[in-house]
C-alpha positions, 0 to 999 in steps of 0.5 A: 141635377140628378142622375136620372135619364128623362127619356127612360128614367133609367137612375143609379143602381146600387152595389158592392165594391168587393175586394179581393179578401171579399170585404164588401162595400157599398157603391154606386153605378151611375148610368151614362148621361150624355147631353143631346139635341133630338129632331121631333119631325112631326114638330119640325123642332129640335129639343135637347135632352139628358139621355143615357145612352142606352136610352138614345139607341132605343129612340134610334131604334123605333124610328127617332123621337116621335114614335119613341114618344108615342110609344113609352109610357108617361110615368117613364119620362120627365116633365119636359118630355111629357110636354113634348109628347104633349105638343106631338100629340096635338100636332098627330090629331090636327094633321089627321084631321086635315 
């Protein structure tokens, strides 16, 4: 499984490790992955998610997993966050339609 966030696609990042005689060599930052359920209120279902942190304070901050959704671009989210942005969008078109 890899180290990317699926609600941001925020991945590893490369870098130098440089000592104290200035020798430079290469590493990697990987980012902080936390498993997570989050709520769709619209769908009234609860997915779970690998986000990084990062990524779970910026769906705090616009109001939790449905406006996140709406708002973030497809080639940013993964697969299965692309399904649920899917499902929410029928569900946003049949409850205005009401």
């Amino acid at each position: 499984m890899s180290r990317i966030c699926e609600l941001t696609g925020k991945g590893r990042q490369v870098g130098n490790n440089v000592s104290h005689a200035n020798n430079k060599t290469k590493r990697v930052f990987l980012p902080n992955l936390q498993n997570v359920t989050l709520i769709s209120e619209k769908l009234d279902r609860s997915f779970k998610f690998r986000v990084s942190t990062h990524g779970l304070r910026s769906v705090e901050h616009n109001g939790g997993l449905d406006n996140w959704l709406l708002k973030t671009s497809d080639d940013k989210l993964s697969a299965r966050a692309q399904k649920v942005k899917r499902e929410l969008k029928k569900a946003v078109a049949s409850s205005e339609a009401a």
